[in-house]
N, C-alpha and C positions, 0 to 999 in steps of 0.2 A: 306487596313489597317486592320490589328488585331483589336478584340475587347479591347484587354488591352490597345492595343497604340490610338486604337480613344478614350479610357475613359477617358486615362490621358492628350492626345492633349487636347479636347472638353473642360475638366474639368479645364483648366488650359491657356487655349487660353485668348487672350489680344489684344486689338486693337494697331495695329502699327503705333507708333505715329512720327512725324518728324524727331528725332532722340531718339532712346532707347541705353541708356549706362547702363555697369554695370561690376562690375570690378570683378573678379575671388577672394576668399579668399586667403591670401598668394602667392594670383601671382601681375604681374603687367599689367596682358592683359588687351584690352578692346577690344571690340567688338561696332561697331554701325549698326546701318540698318539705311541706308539713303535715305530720302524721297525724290524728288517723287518717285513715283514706276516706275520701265520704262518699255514701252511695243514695243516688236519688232514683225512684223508678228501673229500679236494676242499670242503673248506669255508674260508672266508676268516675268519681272526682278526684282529680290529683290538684290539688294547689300551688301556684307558684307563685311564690310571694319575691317581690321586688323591693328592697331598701335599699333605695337611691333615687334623689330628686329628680338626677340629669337623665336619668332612662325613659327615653321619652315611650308615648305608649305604641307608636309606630312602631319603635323598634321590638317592643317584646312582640306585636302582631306577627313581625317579621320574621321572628323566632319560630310560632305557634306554626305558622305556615310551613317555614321548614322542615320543621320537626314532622309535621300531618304530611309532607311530602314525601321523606325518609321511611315511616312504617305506614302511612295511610295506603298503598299498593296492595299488603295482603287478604288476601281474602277474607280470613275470619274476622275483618277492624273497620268498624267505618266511624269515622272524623267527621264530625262538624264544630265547625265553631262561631262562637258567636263575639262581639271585642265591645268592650265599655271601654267610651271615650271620656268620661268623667264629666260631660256635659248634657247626656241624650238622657232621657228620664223614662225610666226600662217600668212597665208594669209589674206589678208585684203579682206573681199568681197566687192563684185559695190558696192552692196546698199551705196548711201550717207549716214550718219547718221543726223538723227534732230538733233534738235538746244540744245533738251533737253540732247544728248548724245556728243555733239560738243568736248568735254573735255575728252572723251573715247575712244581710239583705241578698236576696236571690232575685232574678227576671229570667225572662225568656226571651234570646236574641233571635231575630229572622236568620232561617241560613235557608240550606237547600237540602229538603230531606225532611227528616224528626227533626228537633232544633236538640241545641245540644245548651247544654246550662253553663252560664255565664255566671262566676260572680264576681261583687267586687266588695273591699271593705279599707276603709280608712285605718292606716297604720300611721303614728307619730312617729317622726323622725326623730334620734336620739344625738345626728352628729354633730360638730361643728358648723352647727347651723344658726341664725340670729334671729329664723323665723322658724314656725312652723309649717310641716310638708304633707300633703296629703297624697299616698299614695296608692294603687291598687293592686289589688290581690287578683292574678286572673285564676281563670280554672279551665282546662284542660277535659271536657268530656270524651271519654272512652268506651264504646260499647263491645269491649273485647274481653271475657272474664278470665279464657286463658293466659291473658297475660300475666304476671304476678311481678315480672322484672324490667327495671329501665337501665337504658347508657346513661350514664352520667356523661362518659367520655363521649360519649356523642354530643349531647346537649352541651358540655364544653365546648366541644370542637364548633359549633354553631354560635355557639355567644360570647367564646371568648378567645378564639383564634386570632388573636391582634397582634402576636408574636409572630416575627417570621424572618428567618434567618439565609441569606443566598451565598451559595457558593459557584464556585468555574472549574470544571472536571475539565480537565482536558483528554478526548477520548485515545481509546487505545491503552490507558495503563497498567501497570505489570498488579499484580498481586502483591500486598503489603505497603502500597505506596499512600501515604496520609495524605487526605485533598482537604482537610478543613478540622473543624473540634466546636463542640458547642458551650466548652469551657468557660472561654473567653465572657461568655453573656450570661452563661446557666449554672444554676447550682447541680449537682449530683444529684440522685444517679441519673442513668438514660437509657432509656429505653426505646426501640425502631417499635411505632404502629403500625407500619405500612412493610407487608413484607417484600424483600427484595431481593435482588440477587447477585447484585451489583457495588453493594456496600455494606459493609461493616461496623458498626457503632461498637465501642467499647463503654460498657454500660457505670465505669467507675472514672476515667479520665475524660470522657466524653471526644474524645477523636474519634475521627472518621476516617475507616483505610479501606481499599481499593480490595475486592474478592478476587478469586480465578477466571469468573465472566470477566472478559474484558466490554467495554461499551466500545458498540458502535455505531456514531452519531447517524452514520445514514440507515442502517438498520431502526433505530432507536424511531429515529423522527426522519422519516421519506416523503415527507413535503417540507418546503420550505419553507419556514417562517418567520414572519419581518423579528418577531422578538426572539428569534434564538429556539436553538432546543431545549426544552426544558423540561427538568424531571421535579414532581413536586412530592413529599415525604412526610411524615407525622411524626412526630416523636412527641414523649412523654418524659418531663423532666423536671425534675429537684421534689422535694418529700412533697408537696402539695400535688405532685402531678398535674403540674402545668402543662397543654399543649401548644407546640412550636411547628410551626409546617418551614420546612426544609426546603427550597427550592435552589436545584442545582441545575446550572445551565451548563451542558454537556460540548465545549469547544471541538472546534473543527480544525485536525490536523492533516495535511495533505498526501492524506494514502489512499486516492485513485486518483487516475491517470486518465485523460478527457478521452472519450471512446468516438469513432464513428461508427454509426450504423451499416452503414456500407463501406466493403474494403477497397472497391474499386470508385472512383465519380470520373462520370463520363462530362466533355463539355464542347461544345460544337461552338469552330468560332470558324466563322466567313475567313476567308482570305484576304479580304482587302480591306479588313477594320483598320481603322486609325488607330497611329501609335497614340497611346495613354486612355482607351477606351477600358471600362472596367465592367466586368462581370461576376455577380454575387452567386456565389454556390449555394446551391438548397442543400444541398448535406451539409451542416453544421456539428461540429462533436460537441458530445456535455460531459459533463464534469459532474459526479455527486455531491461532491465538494460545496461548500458554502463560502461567501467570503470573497477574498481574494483567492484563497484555494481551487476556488469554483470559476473562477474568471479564466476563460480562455483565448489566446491569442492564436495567430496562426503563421508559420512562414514554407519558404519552399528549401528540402534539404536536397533538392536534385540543381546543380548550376544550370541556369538557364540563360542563354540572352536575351530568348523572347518574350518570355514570362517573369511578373514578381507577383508576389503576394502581398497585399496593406497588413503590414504588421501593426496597424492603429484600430482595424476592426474588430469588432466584436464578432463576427462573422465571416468565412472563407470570402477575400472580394478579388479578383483575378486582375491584373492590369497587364496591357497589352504593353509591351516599351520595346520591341522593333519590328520591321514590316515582317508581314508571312509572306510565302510561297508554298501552294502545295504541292504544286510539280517540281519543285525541292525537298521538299519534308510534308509529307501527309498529316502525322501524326508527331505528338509528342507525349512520353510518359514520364510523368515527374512525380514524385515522393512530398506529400504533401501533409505535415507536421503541423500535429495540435498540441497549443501549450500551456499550460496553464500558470500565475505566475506566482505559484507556493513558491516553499523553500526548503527543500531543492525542490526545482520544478520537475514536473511529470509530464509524460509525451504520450502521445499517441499516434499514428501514422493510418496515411488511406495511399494508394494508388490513383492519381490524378491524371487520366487519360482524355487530351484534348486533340479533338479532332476539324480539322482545316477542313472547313468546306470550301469545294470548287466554286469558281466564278468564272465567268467568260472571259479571260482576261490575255487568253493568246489567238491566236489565227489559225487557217492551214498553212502549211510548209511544206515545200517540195525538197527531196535531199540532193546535195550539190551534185548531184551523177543524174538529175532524174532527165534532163534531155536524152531524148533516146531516139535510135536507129534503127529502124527496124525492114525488113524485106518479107516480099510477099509473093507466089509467082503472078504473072497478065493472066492466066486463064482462075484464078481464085472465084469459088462461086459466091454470092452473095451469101451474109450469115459469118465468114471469115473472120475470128477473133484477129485482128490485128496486133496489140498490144496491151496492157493494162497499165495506166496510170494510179499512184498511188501519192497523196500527198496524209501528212498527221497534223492531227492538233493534239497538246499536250493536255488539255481539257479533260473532264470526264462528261459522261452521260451527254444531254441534247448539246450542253455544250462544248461537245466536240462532234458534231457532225456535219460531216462535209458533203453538197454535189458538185457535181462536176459539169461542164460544157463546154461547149466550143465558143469561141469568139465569131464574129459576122461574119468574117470573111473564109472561114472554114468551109473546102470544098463537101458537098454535099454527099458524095461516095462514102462520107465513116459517118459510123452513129457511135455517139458518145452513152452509155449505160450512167446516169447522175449519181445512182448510188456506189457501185462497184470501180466506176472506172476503165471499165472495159471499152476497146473502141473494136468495132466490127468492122466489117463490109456493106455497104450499106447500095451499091449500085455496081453494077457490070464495068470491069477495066479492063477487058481480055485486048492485049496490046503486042506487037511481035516487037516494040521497040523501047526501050528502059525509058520510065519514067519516075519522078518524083514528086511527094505533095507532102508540105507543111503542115502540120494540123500545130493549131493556137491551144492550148488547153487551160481551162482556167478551175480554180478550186474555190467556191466558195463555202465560209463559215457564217455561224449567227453574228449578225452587226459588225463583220470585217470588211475590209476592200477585198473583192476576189485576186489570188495570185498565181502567176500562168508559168508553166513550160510548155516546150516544144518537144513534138514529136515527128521523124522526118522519116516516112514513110517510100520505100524505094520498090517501085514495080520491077520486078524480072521479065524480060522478052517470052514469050511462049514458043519452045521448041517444038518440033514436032515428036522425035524421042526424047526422053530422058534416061537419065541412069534408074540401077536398080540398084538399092543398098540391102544386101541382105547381110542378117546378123547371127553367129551363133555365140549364145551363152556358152561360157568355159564354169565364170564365178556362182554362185547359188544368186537363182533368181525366181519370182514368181509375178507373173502377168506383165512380162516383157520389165520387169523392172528389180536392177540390180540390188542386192540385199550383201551389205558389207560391213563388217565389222571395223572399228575403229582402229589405230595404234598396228595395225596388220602393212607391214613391208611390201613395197609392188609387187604385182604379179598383176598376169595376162588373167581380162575380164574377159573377155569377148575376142574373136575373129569377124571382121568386116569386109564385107569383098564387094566392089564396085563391078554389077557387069554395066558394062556401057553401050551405048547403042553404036551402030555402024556410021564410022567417019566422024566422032565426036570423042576430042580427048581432053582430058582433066585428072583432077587427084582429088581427093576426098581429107574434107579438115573439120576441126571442131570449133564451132564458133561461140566467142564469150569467152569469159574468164575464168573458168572454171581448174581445178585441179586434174586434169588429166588429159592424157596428150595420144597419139595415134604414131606407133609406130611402122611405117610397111615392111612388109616378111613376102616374098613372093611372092610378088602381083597383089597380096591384099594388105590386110589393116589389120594389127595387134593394139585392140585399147587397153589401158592400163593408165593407174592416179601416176600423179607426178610426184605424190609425196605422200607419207600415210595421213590417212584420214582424222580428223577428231571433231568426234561430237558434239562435244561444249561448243565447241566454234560454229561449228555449220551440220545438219544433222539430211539436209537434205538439198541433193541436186540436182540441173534437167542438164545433159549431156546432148546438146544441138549438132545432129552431123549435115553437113554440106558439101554441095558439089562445086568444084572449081573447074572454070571452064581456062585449063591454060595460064591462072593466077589471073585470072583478068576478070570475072565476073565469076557471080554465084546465082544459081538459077537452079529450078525442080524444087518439091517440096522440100522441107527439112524435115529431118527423120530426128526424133528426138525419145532418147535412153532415159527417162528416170533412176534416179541412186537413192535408195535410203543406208543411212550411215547407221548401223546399229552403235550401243550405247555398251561399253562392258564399263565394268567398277574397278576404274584405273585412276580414280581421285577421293581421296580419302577424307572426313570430316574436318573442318579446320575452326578451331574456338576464335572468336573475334579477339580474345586476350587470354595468355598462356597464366596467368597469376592474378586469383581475386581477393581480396583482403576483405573481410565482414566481422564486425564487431555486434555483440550480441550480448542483452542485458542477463545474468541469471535467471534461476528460475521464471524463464521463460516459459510459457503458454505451450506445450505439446503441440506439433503442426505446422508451428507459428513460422510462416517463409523468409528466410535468410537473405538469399540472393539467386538470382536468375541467370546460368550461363546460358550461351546457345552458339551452335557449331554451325556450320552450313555446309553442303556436298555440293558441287557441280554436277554432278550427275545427275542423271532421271532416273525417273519413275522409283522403283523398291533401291537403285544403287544409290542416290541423292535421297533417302528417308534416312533420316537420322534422329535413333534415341541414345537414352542418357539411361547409364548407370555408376554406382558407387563401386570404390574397391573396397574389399572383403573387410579391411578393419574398421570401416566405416559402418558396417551395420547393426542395429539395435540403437544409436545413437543419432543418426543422421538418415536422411531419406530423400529420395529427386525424384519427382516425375515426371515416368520414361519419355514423354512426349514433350513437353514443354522447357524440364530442364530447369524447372523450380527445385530449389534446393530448402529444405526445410528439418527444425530436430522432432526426429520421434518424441524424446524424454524432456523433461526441465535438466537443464544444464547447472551444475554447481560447479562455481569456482573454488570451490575451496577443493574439490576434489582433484580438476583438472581444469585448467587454466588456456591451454591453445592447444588449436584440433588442428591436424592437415590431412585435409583429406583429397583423397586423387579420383575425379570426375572421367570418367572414361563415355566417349560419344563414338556413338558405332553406327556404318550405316546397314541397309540389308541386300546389299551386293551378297556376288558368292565368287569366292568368298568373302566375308566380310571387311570391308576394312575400319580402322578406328584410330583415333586419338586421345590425347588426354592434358585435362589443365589440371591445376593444383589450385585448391580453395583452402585460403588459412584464414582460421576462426578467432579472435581472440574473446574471451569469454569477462564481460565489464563486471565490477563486483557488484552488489548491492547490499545493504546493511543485516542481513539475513541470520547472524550471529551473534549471540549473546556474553559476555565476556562472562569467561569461566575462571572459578576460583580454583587453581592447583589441591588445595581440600576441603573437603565438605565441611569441615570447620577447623579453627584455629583454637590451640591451647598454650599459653604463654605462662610461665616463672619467673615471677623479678622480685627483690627482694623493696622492703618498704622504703628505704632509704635511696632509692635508685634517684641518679640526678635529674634534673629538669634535661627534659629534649632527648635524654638519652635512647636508645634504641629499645624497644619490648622484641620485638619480633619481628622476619621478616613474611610479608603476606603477596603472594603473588596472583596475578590475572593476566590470561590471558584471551586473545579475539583472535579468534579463524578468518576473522577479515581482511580486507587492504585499505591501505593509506588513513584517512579519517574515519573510516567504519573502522578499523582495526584499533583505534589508537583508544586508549584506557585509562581513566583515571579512576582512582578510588578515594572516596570521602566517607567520615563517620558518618553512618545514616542518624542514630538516637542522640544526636546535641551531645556528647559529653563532652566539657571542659578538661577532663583529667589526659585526655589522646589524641593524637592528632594523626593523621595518614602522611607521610613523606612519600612522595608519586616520584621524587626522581630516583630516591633509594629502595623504593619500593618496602618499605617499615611505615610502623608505627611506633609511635616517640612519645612518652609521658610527658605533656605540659604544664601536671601540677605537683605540691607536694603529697604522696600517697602518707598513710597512717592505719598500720595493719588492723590496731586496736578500734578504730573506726570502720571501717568498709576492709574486708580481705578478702572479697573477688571482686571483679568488674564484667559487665554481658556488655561486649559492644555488636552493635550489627553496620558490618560494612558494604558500603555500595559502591560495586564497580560501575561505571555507564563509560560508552562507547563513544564517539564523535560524526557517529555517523547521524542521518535525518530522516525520521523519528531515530533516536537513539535507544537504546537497547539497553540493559539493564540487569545486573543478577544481584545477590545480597548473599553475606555470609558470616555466622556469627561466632562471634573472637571471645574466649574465655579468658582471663586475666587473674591469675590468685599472688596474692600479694603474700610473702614471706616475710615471717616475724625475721626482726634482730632484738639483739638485749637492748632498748632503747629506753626502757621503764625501771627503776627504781626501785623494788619489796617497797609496797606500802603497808607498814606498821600500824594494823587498829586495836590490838590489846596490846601495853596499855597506850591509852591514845596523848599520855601524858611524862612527861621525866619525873614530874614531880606527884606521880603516883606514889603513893604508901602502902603496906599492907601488916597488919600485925600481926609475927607469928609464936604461938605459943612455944614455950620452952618443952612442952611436954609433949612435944611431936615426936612422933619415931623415927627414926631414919627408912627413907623411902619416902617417907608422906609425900603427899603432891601439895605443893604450896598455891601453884598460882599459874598461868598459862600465858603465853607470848602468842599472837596470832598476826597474819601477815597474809597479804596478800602480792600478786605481782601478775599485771597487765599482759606482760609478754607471753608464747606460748611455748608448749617443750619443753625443752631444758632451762630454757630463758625463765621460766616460770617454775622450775623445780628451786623451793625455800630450804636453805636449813637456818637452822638456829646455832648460836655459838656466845658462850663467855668470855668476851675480850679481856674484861678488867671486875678486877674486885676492890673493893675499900670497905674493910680492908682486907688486908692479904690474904692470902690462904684461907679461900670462899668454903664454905661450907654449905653450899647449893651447888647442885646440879642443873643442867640441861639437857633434854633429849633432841636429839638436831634435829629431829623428824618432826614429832606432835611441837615441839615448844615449850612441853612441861618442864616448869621447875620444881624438882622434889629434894628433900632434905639429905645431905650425902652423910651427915653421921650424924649423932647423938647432940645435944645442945647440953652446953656446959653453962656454968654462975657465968665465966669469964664470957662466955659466947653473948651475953645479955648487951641489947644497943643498936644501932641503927646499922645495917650493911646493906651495900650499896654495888650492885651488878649492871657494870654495863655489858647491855646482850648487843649483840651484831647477829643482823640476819643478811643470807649473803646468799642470790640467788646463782643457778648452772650456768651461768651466759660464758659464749667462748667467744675470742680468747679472753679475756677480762670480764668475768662477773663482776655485779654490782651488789654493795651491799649497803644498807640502811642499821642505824643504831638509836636504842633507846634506855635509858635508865630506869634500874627498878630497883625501888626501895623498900628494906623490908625489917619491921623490926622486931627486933626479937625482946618480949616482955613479958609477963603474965598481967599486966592489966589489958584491960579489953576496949580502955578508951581509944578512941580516932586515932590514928597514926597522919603527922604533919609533917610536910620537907618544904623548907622555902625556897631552896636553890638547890642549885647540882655545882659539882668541882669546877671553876672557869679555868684552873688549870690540872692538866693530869697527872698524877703520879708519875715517880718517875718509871713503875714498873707497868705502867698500862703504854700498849702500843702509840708509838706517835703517829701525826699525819689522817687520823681516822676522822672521819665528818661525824662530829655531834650535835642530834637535833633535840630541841626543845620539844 
């Protein structure tokens, strides 16, 4: 046997008693197990007898199989069975049968194993039947001796679970909230078979309410399925203990939020795709959600022109809608939002990083200065860098690779290098007379036209002397080349002095464009910039000195200075925007990234590094990494605590010393429904008196929400149906809207529900005591004597004091409203010779009884209860005569008018 089938057998077992009936709900079977038990061959026979025509014998097979399936697993039991079909004609075996089976035809069925004993036996049907029924008796062989005990509620629950009652929980709900009653269909009581944790039965009203486990459907059931979640339950209910299975289908409300696997999705798209090409993302987000809940849309919350998202798919689909360019924009990163279309919807976001890939789709290009002039001396040896031609393509990788060459007609004296550009010397020009050559120069790319400048190459004459430029360093230098700081004010680099050879004059100048100029001091040359230096701009230059023959010609090598421009940390971090605004849902995810500033430096190397740090009130709450500049909350943010942060981003680079700036980041903090409306006291106790008008006010009960807008906003309704109260949400009371009646009901228990407006809504309860206060509204009702025309005879021989006779009364109202006295309003006739005690009601003799005292006298009593300010009081005649015979005392009437010495105006009743 299974662990679940022995809990429930075990748990649910019952001694079998001489006959056990019980009738199916809405059928009309009956089932009995009849005693004694009978044993054949040490085996245990239970009988189960069937009266009912319509049961067909399938269906009891159906049963017997069940039931051998539910305890046939244990070890100590083994089940066989054998089934008469009331047609197959079963051998009768030797064995005689006892005395106890005398009434049984017995067989032996085929099974599998020992056979197990079958019997069957015709029973007359006694119902509203027109014919006669034959039906059978099966039997049940058991070779288990410990067993002694059977389920009935089992064997119910197998033959007569036809009952079954569904309900719709919707998940998430608070504690105490009623989802269904099994009232409405079932008698009393009720009782849960199935235990739970999740609901409640009330085993005398038969409601069902919600525990402290809240359910949660994707907990519950985390596969989807087409029929819903469902929970299915047993219960036991009304004096036959009938069983009813409870199936509750547990709704889907939309509390998560469609998630991506990954935070970032990469997407490569060509550059030169057609507008309205569409591309599907393999990262899709889910939703645990069912339903619509679970349905998720997608769009893009970063403005793009290049990019949309199909917000009709079911899946991230990318549409392309204007051209690219990546030697415009490389990349783009967009903010790409998953929806789903609950109510309110739920988001989820990924980082959507697409990247343009390169295409061939520009040339090379010479820059509009690239014609160039260059001079050489005649005696230059072969090998002679000439000049370097440089052309770009905006391309990446192969395709931007360019060579270079010459056109046809390019004289054979230069060699063009295809890769680099470089044009040499390429043959002997040693010349005593200026010459000039054209070179064609062309750049070719993959699959372009090649495109050409000119290079116009100028031979110098070969002198026999030339000058000598000797240089000395003033400024700091290493390996003949100048080493200068940026932002630094002119001064003298160097001294340059021209010796010249004999009979040959000129001046010495600097050729090119360069910042810096040659002033002469005394026969020689003071170099020095013409402006101070900056790095950013230009970081490094070549300083060409030349000989002037006369201003007329430049001839002899050129002597050429190298400058490196050092870099000092004279430009400070600068944020691409000084103010960032980020809006941010509550209890947020710990980590969870905000927004991303980023500063940039001009400078190089450690002086252009720039991190990110927070100002000091920003920490334990807020956090940026130093490198990146992600800004992110350490904590879950509560708005009801604190509502907008501003926090000041400070970006520093690692110059020395440092420089930095700083933006300001303001947070505002979105609310979410996160609070439960709260009742100002943990319960309310209210005084009204019974008389209080319709609508009037009982008390006022208040609630309040820590939230905003329609999370915040509160209404309260009687949760328990009473007609007598009703909740005013604009005056914040509760208002009687029936007539109350102390002497009927004098308290009321109401339980009040505040709920929120937010989505799932939120929810508290709070329970309202009401006691209702007497007024004197009730009457003294007079039950001795219960008549006017009472009588009572009293002897003459009484003594004075005797107690004659007793006034009794009662009065509905409570307190003083209910405190009775008694009082003798009137006598007939005059001058009463009875007393009254205002307290008990006794009437006793106030003096002696005279001849004359003999006759009929006639008391009217008033009973008149404390009520303030006007008591009420009630009156009754008591007749009493005075005789010595002992026969009956008769009065036909009472006075229709009063004396004139009994008070007027008094109500007299009959």
């Amino acid at each position: 046997m299974t662990s679940t089938a022995r809990t429930m057998v075990l748990g649910m077992q019952t001694t079998l008693k001489n006959t056990l009936r019980f009738r199916c709900r809405n059928r009309e079977d009956e089932f009995s197990f009849a005693s004694p038990i009978l044993w054949r061959n040490d085996r245990r026979i239970i009988m189960v007898h069937i009266f009912d025509p319509f049961v067909s014998a399938a269906a009891v097979e159906t049963f017997l199989k069940q039931f051998v399936n539910i305890t046939g697993g244990h070890k100590d039991m083994r089940d066989e069975l054998g089934f008469w079909n009331g047609r197959r004609q079963f051998q009768v075996p030797a064995a005689v049968p006892s005395a106890e089976e005398s009434d049984i035809s017995s067989a032996v069925a085929p099974s599998i194993g020992r056979p197990a004993l079958v019997m069957c036996r015709v029973v007359q049907h006694q119902r509203r039947m027109a014919r006669r029924q034959n039906h059978c008796q099966w039997a049940l062989g058991v070779r288990w001796e410990r067993w002694q005990k059977l389920s009935i509620i089992m064997i119910r629950g197998i033959l007569c679970m036809t009952s079954e009652i569904q309900l719709e929980v919707q998940e998430e709900l608070e504690e105490g909230i009623g989802v269904g009653t099994l009232a409405s269909d079932f008698l009393p009581p009720y009782k849960y078979l199935t235990p739970d944790d999740y609901f409640r039965l009330d085993s005398v009203t038969g409601d069902l309410y919600m525990t402290a486990h809240r359910m949660d459907r994707e907990s519950l059931c985390p596969r989807k399925d087409p029929e819903g979640c469902l929970r299915k339950y047993v219960a036991i209910i009304g004096p036959e203990e009938n069983i009813v299975q409870v199936t509750v289908k547990v709704q889907d409300i939309n509390d998560n939020a469609p998630i991506f696997y990954a935070s970032e999705i990469h997407l490569s798209v060509p550059e030169d795709v057609a507008v309205g090409v569409t591309f599907a993302l393999d990262d899709s987000a889910s939703d645990a959600d069912e339903g619509i809940n679970g349905e998720v849309w997608y769009k893009l919350d970063t403005e793009s022109s290049f990019f949309v998202v199909n917000e009709k798919e079911t899946s991230p689909v990318v549409v392309v809608q204007k051209e690219l360019d990546r030697e415009t924009q490389s990349s783009h990163q967009l903010i790409l939002l998953a929806i789903d279309r609950g109510s309110p919807p739920q988001t989820g976001t990924a980082t959507l990083v697409v990247e343009v890939k390169d295409v061939d789709d520009n040339c090379p290009t010479f820059s509009p200065n690239s014609p160039q002039t260059v001079s050489i001396p005649g005696n230059s040896p072969i090998g002679t860098v000439v000049t370097r031609v440089i052309a770009t393509d905006a391309d990446l990788g192969t395709n931007a690779m360019i060579t270079y060459s010459f056109d046809a007609r390019t004289s054979d004296k230069f060699y063009m290098d295809q890769d680099s550009g470089h044009i040499t010397l390429s043959g002997i020009i040693n010349t005593d007379v200026p010459l000039k050559y054209i070179l064609r120069v062309l750049a070719n790319g993959p699959f372009c036209p090649p495109v050409a400048t000119q290079v116009t190459v100028s031979v110098l004459p070969v002198v026999s002397e030339q000058p000598v430029i000797k240089i000395k360093f003033i400024a700091e230098h290493r390996n003949q080349t100048l080493l200068l700081q940026e932002n630094k004010p002119p001064t003298v680099l160097a001294v340059l002095e021209l010796t010249k050879a004999s009979g040959i004059t000129g001046t010495l100048s600097i050729e090119g464009d360069v910042p810096f100029l040659l002033k002469p001091h005394k026969g020689k040359y003071h170099l020095l910039p013409s402006s101070p230096l900056d790095f950013e701009q230009k970081h490094e230059y070549d300083i060409s000195l030349v000989y002037n023959d006369a201003g007329v010609s430049k001839f002899g090598p050129k002597t050429v200075i190298p400058v490196l421009v050092e870099d000092v940390n004279d430009n400070a971090p600068q944020f691409q925007q000084m103010q960032f605004k980020v809006e941010v849902l509550e209890n947020n995810q710990p980590g969870a990234p905000l927004v991303q500033v980023k500063a940039t430096d001009v400078d190089s190397l450690q002086n252009g590094k720039v991190v990110y740090r927070l100002s000091p009130d920003a920490e334990g709450l807020f956090g940026i990494d130093r490198m990146t500049g992600q800004l992110y909350a350490m904590v879950a943010l509560d708005r009801e605590h604190q509502e907008y942060y501003s926090i000041i981003v400070v970006a520093q680079d690692n110059g020395s010393p440092p420089l930095e700036a700083t933006a300001t980041v303001s947070i505002q903090v979105l609310d979410q429904n996160d609070n439960a409306p709260v009742f100002l006291s943990p319960s309310f106790i209210f005084f009204i008196p019974e008389n209080i008008p319709l609508l009037a006010r009982v008390g006022l009960v208040a609630a309040e929400d820590a939230d905003k807008g329609q999370n915040g906003k509160v209404e309260v309704h009687v949760l328990n149906g009473s007609s007598s109260f009703v909740m005013d949400n604009i005056q914040g009371t509760v208002r009687c809207t029936a007539e109350l009646d102390r002497e009927r009901q004098d308290r009321y228990e109401l339980w009040l529900l505040a709920r929120d407006w937010g989505r799932p809504s939120l929810s508290s309860t709070v329970k309202v005591t009401v006691f209702v206060e007497d007024v004197n509204d009730n009457y003294p009702h007079i039950i001795l004597p219960n008549s006017n025309l009472s009588c009572l005879t009293v002897s003459p021989d009484m003594t004075k004091g005797a107690t004659i006779t007793r006034i009794h009364a009662i009065d509905a109202d409570s307190g003083i409203n209910s405190d009775i006295s008694y009082h003798i309003g009137a006598c007939d006739p005059p001058n009463s010779l009875f007393s009254i005690d205002p307290h008990s009601g006794n009437i006793t003799l106030a003096q002696y009884l005279l001849l004359r005292d003999h006759g009929i006298h006639r008391l009217l009593i008033v009973v008149r209860d404390g009520g303030r300010p006007t008591p009420l009081e009630s009156t009754v005649w008591v007749n009493l005569l005075v005789n010595k015979s002992v026969e009956p005392c008769h009065v036909s009437d009472v006075p229709t008018v009063p004396p004139t010495f009994l008070p007027l105006k008094k109500d007299y009743k009959k």
